[in-house]
N, C-alpha and C positions, 0 to 999 in steps of 0.2 A: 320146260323145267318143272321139276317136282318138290314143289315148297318153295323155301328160301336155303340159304345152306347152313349146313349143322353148326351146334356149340363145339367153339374150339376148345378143348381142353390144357390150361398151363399146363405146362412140364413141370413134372415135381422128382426131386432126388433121390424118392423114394424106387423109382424106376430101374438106377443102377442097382438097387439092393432089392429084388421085386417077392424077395420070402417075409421082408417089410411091411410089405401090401396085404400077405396072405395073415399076418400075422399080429393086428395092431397090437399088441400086449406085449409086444416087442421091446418096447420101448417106455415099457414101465419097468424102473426097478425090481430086480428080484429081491435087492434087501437093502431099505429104507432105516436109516435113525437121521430124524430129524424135528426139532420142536418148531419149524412152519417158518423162522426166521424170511424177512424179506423186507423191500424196500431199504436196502443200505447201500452206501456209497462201493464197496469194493467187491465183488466174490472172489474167491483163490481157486482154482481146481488142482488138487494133487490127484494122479493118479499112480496107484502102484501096481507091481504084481511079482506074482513070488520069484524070488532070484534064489541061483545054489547055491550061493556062497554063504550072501550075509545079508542083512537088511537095514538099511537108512532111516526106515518109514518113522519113527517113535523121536528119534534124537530131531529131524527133518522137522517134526511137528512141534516137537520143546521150543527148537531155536527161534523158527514163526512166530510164535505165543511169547517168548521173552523180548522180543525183538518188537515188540508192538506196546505202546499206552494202554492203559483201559480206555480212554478216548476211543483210539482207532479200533480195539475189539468192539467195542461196541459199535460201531458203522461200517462191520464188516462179518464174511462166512467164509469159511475153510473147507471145500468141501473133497471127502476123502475118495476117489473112485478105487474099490478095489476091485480092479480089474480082472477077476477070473469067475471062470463059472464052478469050482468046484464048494458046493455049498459048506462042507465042512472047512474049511481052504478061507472061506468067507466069514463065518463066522468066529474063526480063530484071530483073526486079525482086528476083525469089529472087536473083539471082547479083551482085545491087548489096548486098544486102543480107550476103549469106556474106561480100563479100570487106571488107566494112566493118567488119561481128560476127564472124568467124572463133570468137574466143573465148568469147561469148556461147551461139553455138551448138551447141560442143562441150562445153561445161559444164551443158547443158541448159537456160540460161534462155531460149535465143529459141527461138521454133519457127517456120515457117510452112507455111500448108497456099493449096490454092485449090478453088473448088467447081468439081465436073464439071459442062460445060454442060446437062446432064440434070435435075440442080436447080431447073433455073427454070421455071415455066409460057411458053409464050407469051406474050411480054410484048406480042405487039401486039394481042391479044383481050382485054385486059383493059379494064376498064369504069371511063369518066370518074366520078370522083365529085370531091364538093365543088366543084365548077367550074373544074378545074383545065384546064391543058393536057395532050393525053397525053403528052408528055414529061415534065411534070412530075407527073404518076400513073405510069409507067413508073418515072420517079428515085427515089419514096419507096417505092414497091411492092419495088422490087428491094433497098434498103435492110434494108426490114422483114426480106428473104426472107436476106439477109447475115448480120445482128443474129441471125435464129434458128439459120442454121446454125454461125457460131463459137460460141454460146450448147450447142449441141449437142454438140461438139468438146469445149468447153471442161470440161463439165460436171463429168465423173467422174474431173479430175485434180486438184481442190482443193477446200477449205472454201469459200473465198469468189469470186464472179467481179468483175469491175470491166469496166465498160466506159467504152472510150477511144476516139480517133478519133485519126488521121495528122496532125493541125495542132496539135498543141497542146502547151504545158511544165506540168510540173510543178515543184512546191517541191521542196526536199530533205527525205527520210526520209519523202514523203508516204505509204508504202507499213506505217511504223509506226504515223502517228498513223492513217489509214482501220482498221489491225487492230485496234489497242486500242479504240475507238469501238466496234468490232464485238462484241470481247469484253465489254466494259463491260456492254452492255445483255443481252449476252445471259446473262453469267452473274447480272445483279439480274430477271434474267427480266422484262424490257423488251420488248414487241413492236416489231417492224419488219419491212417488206417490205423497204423498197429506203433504204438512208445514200444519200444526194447529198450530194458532194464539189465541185459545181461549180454554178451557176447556169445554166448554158445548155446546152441540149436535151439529149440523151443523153450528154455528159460527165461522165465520176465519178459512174455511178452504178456502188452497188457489192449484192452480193445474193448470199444464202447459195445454192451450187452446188444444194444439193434442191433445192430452190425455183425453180429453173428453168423445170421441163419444166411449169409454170404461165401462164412469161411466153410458154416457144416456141409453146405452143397456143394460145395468146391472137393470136398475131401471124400463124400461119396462120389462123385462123379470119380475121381483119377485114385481110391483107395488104395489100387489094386498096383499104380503105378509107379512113385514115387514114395519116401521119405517124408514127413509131416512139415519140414522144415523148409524143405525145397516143393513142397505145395504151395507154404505160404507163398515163397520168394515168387513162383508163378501167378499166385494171385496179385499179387502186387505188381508186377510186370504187364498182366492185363489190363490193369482197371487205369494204368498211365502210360506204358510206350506205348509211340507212333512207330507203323511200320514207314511211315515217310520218314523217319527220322533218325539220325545217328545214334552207335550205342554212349555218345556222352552226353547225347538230350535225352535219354531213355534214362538213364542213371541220375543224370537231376531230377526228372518227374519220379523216380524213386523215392529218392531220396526225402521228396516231401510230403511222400505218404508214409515210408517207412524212417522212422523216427529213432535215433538211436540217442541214448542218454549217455553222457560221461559225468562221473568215475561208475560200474557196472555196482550193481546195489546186491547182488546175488554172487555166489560161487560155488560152482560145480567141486561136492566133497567125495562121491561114490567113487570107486574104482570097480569093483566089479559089474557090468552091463547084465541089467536081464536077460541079454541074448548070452544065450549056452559058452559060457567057453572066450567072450569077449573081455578084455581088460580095457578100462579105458581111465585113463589121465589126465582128461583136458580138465584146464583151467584157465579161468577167465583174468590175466594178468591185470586186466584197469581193475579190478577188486579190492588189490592192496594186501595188504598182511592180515594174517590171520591171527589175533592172541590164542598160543597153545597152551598157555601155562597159567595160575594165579598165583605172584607170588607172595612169600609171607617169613616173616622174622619166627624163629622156632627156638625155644632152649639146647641149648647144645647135647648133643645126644652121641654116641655113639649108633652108625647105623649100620645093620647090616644083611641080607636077606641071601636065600639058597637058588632064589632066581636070577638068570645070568642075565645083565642089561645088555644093550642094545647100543653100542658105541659108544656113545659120551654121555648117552641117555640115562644114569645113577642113579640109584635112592639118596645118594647123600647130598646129590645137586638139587634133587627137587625138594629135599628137605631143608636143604638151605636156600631155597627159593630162587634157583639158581635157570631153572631149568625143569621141563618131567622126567618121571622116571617110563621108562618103556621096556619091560621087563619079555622074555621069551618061553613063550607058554605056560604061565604056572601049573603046578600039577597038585593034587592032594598032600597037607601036609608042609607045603611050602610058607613060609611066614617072612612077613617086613618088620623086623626088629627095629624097634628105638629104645635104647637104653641109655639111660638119662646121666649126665654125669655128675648133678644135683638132683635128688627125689622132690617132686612138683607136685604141687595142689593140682589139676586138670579141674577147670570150671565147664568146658567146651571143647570137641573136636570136628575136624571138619575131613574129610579125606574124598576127593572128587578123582573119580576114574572117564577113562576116554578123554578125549578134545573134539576141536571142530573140524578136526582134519582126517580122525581115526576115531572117530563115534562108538564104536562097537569092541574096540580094546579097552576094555570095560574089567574087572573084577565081580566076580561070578561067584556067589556062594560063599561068601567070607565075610569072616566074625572080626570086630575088633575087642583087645582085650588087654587088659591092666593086671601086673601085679604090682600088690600096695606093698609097703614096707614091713606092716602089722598085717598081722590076721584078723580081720572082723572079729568082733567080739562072736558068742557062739547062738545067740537070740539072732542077732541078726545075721547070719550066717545059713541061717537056712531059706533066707529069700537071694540068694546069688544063684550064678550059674555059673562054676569051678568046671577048669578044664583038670585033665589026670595029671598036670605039672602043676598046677596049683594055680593057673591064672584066671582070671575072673569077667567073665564074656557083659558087656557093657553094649555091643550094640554089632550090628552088620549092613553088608551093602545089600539099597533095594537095587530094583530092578534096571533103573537109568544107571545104575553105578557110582550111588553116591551114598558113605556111610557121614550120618552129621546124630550129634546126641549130645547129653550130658553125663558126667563123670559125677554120683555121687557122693558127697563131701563127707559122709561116713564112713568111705572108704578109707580116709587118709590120704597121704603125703602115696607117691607113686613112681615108682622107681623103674618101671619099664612098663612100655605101650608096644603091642604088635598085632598085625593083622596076618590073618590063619587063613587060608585058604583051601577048601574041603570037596572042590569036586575038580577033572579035568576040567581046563576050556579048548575051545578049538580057537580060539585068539588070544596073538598076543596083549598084555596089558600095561595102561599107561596107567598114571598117578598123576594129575595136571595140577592138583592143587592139595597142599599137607599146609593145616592151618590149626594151633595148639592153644586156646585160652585159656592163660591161665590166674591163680587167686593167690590171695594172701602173699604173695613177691611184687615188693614197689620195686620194680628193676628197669630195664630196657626191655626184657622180654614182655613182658606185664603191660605194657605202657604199647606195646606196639602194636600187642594183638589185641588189646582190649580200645583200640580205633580199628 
């Protein structure tokens, strides 16, 4: 013999992906915001990527962020993967996002990164499996390949990780009850791989940060083969059935690695699928009901608008807090009249477009506006903004879809309120909440909005 015998080499997962090897910078972000945030109780990973339709991503992130204490923001990171490599594509999204979360992001709870196009294999050499189309092996392959790398990112800056997706709401304080669940079993020394928080495919599932670099090997090794969902359920199938054993002792040692929580704390809202041409529906029934509407005591008004509702869906039901309005495609020029059938002080208005159901039927480009009984005196008359009917523009919807302001009390007493609508949308639009405060009337209206 010559010598003793050589160093063996681990296996590393890097193997299945071997342009990996040739290329560590791979697996550096090609674009980083982050203030260094670490050591906290929870991480999130969303990942998005562009869809034709419409996009969840903004309303997805609002509802996370209200749905949480300052407590739990603070012992926690939201981290954004936008998953594509077209840098302008990347940047557009970062800069929707900054100027929405400003606060977020300098407080450390949101991050977002993107992967360098270097990351990915050749996705058109990849090989059909399960009978699929290669578009739809390209769709879940490069998923898989998403999944490991925020999984990788995310790793070594918390206890626990949670995976989430861009369509979806959350309960309130979900972010408590998923930690104590966590703790519980682990301090009565409970096994678990993976808590599920939600019924449907990779939603809320959540998994101790060690415990990772388990799943990201797993999902290199078979990227090419399966679905991320049905990765998991393989994973978990390994690391507990006995082939000496039946499928109903296979199913119990399941079952107490793979953990599922009741009532589900998450709900799938998207309908359009990033994959081309996909509609998808599911929803997770242990969820429960979703509030569509805010409702509110209004002065009685006359209402009436040029766009045509949506079944029972009214302006005059959502005005009487009945219900929203869901209106079919406003076009330029369209207006929601309220005319008052007493002339009212307005101290405050509130007008919230979309729901948690239809996010993106939102009002777009449109001004709310007052006409008073009196005409401003002629001094003050030159700081208005007079529409050519003579109405008086007081405020419009920002970007999330929600017009909120104050009606100044020099205006006078005000005898109709409407909102103008000035550009096409390519959605239709909801009104979930019409809320009117108002002054100077000791009434029932007065007394109801002013709680």
């Amino acid at each position: 013999m010559n010598g003793g015998p050589h160093l063996l080499r681990l296996p590393s997962a890097y193997h299945f992906l071997p342009h990996l090897l040739l290329s560590p910078s791979s697996l550096r972000p090609a674009y980083s915001l982050s203030k260094g945030r670490s050591g906290v109780s929870v991480i999130m990973g969303v990942p998005t990527v562009k869809r034709e339709v419409q996009s969840y991503l903004l309303s997805t992130l609002q509802n996370l962020i209200e749905s949480m204490s300052r407590e739990e923001q603070e012992d926690a990171i939201i981290v954004v993967l936008i998953a594509e490599t077209d840098e302008e594509y990347v940047l557009l999204v970062a800069n929707e996002i900054k100027e929405h979360f400003e606060a977020e992001i300098s407080s450390g709870l949101l991050e977002i990164i993107a992967p360098p196009p270097s990351y990915y294999p050749d996705m058109n050499r990849l090989r059909t499996t399960l009978g699929d189309s290669p578009e739809r092996v390209r769709w879940r392959t490069k998923q898989n390949l998403d999944f490991a790398f925020l999984m990788m990112y995310a790793q070594p800056k918390a206890m626990f990780y949670i995976q989430l997706e861009d369509d979806i709401l959350a309960k309130p304080h979900f972010l408590t009850t998923m930690k104590s669940v966590a703790l519980e079993r682990i301090t009565n020394k409970r096994p678990w791989f993976v808590l599920d928080f939600c019924q449907l495919g990779f939603i809320g599932k959540m998994f101790r940060c060690v415990e990772l670099p388990w799943l990201v090997q797993f999902f290199f090794m078979f990227y090419n083969d399966k679905p991320v969902d049905w990765l998991l359920d393989h994973l978990i199938h390994t690391k507990s059935c006995s082939l000496d054993k039946d499928s109903k002792h296979c199913k119990k040692a399941k079952d107490e690695l793979w953990i599922h929580y009741k009532p589900s704390l998450f709900q799938h809202i998207g309908t359009h699928s990033s994959l081309k041409g996909k509609v998808q529906k599911l929803k997770d029934k242990q969820f429960g009901k979703v509030r569509l509407f805010v409702p509110h005591a209004n002065p009685e008004a006359v209402v009436v608008s040029e766009i045509k509702a949506y079944k029972q869906y009214t302006l005059k039901r959502a005005y009487n807090g009945e219900s929203f309005f869901w209106g079919l495609l406003p076009q330029p020029g369209d207006h929601l009249l309220f005319k008052f059938i007493t002339p009212l002080v307005i101290k405050r208005y509130l007008f919230r477009s979309g729901n948690l159901e239809h996010p993106s039927d939102r009002f777009y480009n449109t001004t709310v506006e007052v006409l008073p009984v009196f005409t401003p005196t002629s001094n003050y008359d030159l700081s208005l903004n007079y529409t050519t009917d003579g109405f008086i523009i007081v405020g419009k919807f920002d970007n999330m879809g929600v017009a909120e302001g104050k009606v100044d009390g020099k205006l006078g007493t005000i005898k109709e309120l409407r909102l103008t609508v000035h550009s096409e949308s390519e959605n239709w639009a909801i009104l979930s909440e019409v809320s009117l405060l108002l002054i100077l009337f000791i009434n029932e209206f007065s007394i109801i909005n002013d709680t």
